[in-house]
C-alpha positions as CSV (number, residue, x, y, z in Angstrom):
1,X,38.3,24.9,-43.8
2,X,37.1,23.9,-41.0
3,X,36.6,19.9,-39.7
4,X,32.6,20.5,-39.1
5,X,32.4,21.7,-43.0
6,X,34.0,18.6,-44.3
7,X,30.3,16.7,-42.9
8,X,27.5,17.0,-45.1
9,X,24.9,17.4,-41.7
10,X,25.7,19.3,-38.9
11,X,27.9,17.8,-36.7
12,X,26.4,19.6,-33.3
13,X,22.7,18.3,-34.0
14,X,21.0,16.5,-31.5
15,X,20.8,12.7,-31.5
16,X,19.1,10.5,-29.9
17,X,21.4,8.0,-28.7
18,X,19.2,5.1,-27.6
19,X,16.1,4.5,-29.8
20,X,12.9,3.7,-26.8
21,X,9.6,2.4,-28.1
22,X,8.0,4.7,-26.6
23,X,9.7,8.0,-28.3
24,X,6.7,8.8,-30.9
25,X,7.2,12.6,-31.8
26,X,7.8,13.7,-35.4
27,X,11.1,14.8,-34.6
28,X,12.4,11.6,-33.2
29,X,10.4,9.5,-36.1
30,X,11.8,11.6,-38.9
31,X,15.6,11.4,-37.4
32,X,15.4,7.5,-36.7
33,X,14.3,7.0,-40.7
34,X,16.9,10.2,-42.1
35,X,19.4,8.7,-39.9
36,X,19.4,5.2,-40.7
37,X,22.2,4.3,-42.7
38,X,21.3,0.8,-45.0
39,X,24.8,-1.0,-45.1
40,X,25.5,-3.2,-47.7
41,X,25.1,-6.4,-45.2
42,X,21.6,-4.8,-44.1
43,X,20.7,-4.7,-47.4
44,X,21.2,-8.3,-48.1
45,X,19.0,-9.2,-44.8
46,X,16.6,-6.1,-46.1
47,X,16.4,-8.0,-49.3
48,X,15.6,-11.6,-47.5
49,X,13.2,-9.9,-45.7
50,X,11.2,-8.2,-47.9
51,X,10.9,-11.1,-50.4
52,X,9.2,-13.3,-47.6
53,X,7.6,-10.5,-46.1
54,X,6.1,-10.0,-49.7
55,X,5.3,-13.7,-50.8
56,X,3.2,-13.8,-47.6
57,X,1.7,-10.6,-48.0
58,X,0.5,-11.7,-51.5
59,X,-0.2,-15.2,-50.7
60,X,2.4,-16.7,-52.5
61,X,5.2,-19.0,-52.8
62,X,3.9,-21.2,-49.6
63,X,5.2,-18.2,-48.0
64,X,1.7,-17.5,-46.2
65,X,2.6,-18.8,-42.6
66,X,5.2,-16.9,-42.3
67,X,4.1,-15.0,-39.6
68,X,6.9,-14.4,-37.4
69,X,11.0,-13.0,-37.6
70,X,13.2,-13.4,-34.7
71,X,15.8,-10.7,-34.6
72,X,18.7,-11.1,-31.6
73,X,22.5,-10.4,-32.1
74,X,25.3,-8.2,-30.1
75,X,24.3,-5.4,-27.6
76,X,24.9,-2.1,-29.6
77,X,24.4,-3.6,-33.0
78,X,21.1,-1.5,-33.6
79,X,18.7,-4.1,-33.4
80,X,15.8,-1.2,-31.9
81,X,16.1,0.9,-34.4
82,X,16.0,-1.6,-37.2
83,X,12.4,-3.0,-35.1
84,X,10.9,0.5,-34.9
85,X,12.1,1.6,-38.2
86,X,10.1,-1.2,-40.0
87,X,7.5,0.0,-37.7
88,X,7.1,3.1,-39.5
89,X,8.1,1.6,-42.9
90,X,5.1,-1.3,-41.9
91,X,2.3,1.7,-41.6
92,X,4.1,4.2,-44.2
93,X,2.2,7.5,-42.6
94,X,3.3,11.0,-43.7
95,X,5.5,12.3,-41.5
96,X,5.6,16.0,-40.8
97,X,8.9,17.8,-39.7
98,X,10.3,21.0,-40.2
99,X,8.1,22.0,-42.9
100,X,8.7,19.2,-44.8
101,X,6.4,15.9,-45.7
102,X,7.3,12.2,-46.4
103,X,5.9,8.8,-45.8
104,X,7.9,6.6,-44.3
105,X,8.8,4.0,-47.0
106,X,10.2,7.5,-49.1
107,X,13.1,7.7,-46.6
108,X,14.6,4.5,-48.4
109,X,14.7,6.3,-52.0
110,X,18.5,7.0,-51.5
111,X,19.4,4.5,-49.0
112,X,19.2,1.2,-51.4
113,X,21.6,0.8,-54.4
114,X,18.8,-2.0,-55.6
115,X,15.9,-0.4,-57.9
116,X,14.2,-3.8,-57.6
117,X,14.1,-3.8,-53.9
118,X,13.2,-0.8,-53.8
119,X,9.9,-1.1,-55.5
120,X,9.1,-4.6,-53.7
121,X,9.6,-2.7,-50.6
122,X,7.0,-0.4,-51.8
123,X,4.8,-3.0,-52.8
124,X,5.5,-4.5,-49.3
125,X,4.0,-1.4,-47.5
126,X,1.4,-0.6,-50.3
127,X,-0.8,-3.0,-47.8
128,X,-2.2,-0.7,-45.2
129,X,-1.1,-1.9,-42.3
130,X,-1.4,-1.2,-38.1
131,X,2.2,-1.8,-36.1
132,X,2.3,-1.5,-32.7
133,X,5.6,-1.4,-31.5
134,X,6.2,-1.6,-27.6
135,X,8.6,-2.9,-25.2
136,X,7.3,-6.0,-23.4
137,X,9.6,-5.4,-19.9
138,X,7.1,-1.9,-19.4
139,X,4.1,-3.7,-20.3
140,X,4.3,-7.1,-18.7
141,X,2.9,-7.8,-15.1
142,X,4.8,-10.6,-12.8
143,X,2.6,-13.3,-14.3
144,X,4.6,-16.5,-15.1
145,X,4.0,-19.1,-17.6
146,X,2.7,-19.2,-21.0
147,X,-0.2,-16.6,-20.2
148,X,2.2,-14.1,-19.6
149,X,3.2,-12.8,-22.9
150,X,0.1,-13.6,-24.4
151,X,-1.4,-10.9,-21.5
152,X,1.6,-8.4,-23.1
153,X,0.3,-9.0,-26.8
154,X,-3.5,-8.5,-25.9
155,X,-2.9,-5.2,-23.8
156,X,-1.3,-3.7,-26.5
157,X,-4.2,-4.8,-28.8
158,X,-6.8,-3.2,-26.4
159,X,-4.4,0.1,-25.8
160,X,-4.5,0.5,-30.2
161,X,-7.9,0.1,-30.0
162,X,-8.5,2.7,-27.6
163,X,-9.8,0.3,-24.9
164,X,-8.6,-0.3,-20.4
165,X,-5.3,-1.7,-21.4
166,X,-4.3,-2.7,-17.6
167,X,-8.3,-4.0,-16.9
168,X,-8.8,-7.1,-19.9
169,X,-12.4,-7.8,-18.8
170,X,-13.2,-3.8,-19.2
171,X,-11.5,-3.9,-22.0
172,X,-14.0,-6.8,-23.2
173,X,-16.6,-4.9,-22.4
174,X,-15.3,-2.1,-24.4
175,X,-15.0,-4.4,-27.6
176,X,-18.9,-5.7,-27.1
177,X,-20.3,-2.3,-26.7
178,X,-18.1,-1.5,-29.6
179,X,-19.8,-4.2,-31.6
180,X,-23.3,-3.6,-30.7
181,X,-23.2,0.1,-31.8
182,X,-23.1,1.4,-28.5
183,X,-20.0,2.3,-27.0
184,X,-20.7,6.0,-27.5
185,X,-24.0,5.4,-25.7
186,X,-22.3,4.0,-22.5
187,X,-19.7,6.5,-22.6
188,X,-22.1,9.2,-22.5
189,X,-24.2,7.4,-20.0
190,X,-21.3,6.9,-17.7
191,X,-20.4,10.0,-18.2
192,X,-23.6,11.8,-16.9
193,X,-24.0,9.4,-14.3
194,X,-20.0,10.1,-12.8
195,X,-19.5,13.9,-13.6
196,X,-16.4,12.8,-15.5
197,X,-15.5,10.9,-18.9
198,X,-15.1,7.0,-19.0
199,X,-11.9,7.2,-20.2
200,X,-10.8,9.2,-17.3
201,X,-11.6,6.6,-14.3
202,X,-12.2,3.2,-16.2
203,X,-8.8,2.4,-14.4
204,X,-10.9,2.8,-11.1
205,X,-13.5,1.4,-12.2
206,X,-14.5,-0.3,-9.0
207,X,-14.9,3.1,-7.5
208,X,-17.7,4.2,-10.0
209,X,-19.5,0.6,-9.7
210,X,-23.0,2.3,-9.2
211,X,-22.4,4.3,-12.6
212,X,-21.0,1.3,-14.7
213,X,-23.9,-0.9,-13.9
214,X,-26.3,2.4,-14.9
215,X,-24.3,3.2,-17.9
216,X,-24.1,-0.3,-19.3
217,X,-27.7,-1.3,-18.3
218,X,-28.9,1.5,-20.9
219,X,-26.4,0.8,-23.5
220,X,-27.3,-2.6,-23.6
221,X,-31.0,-2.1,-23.0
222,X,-30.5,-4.6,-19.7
223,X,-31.7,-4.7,-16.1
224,X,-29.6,-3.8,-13.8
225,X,-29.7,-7.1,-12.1
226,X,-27.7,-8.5,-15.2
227,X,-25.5,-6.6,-15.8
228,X,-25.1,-6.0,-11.7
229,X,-24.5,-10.3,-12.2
230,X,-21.6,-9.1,-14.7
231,X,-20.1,-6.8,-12.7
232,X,-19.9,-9.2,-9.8
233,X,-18.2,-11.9,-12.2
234,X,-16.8,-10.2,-15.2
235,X,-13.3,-10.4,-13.9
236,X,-13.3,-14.0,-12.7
237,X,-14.9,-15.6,-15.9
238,X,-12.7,-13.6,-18.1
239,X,-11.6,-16.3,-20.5
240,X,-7.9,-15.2,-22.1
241,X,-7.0,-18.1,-24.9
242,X,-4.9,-18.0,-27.6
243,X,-7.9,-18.9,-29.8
244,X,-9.9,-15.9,-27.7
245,X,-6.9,-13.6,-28.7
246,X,-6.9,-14.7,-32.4
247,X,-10.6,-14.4,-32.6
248,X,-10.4,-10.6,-31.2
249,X,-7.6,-9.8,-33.8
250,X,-9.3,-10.9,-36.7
251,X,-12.4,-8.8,-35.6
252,X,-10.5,-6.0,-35.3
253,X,-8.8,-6.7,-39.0
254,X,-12.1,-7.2,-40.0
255,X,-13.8,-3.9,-38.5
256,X,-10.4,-2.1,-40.8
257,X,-11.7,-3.1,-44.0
258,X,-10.0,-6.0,-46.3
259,X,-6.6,-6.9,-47.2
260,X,-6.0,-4.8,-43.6
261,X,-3.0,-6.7,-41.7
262,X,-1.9,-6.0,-38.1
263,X,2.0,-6.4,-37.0
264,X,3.4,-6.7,-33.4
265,X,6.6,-5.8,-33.2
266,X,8.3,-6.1,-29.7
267,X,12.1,-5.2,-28.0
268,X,13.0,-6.6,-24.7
269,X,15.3,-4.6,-22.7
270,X,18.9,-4.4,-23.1
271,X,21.1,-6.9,-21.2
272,X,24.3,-8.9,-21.4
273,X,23.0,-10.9,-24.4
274,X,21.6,-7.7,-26.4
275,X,18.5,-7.1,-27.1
276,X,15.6,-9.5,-28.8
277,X,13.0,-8.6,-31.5
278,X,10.3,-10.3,-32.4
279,X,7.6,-9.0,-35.6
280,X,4.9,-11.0,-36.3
């Protein structure tokens, strides 16, 4: 016999050998949830976790504010693959791979010793959620202060809705046409006007002036002038709050449908001190 047969897998497979936030095909998101081994210490944290993440998801328990975990320990110790992992677990989608089908959360079925966690982890991700997963050092700018990560959390906000990620006052005007009904109006509008699809120069935007003004003028049933007034000021009056930001998330929630909850989940790069974690 040979060494290779005494492994259940096959030893010459390919594996990944940093997890990146980025890495979104359904081979790497079926290998990082096969892969992940559940140790008996993860499980107790697993166990922690889920109970609080499952008294606030049901409202219970005073457990309702919890909104937030901070994860941060040793370089190496697997922190980003535990953060993307409940990523997946957090939305449960089926997954597709190799001619085989699972959601997410049916990964775990061997990995716990614990029937009871178990099914409170399915009960956990029985809620349908949205998780955006993203690494803040590629999507931070070189703002400073306190505006800075709250920039981070509403880009990747406008990127899942489908909105300028790296403009936040096209963006906004994104998420009011969106409102109004008519977001499919300026995008066809726009796109008559510029001989090429919104989408597709929004992030030159200043370029196609002329055509914004036209497009958004007959979305919104406006003159011109206004919206000419907008254009001219849209950037500077661009309000970003943390109240602003709250207000836009629970629209969005809203738009889902109810009992619809939205998690951030966010890895900073490695350094001397490891990586930190953040899901909210």
């Amino acid at each position: 016999m040979k060494i290779a047969e005494i492994f259940e897998r096959d030893i010459s497979r390919s594996i990944n050998g940093v997890v990146k936030a980025d890495q979104l095909d359904a081979s790497s998101k079926w290998q990082e949830l096969d892969e992940f081994v559940v140790t008996k210490e993860l499980a107790k944290h697993f166990n922690v976790l889920v109970h609080v993440m499952l008294e606030a998801a049901e409202a219970g328990g005073g457990a309702a504010d919890k909104n937030g975990v901070w994860v941060s320990e040793f370089f190496g110790c697997g922190k980003s693959h535990l953060i993307k992992v409940l990523s997946y677990l957090m939305e449960n989608a089926e997954l597709s791979f190799d001619g085989k089908k699972r959601h997410a959360v049916d990964f775990f079925d061997t990995k716990f010793d614990d029937a009871l966690l178990q099914a409170d982890l399915k009960r956990v991700v029985s809620v349908p959620t949205d998780a955006i997963l993203f690494n803040i050092d590629t999507k931070a700018n070189h703002a400073k202060g306190r505006e800075a990560l709250l920039q981070v959390f509403l880009k990747v906000l406008n990127e899942k809705q489908g909105y300028s990620g790296d403009h936040p006052h096209i963006a906004h005007l994104e998420r009011h046409l969106e409102r109004k009904g008519r977001l499919g109006v300026f995008h066809e509008a726009f796109e008559r006007a510029a001989a090429s699809p919104w989408v597709k120069e929004r992030d030159a935007w200043e370029f196609h002036r002329d055509q914004v003004i036209l497009a958004a003028a007959e979305a919104l049933a406006q003159s011109t002038e206004s919206v000419d007034a907008w254009v001219d000021s849209g950037k500077s009056d661009f309000s970003l709050t943390i109240e602003n930001f709250a207000k836009w998330v629970k629209q969005y929630l809203e738009s889902k449908g109810p009992n619809h909850r939205i998690m951030f989940l966010w890895m900073k790069s490695a350094n001397s001190s490891g990586t930190t974690l953040v899901l909210c």
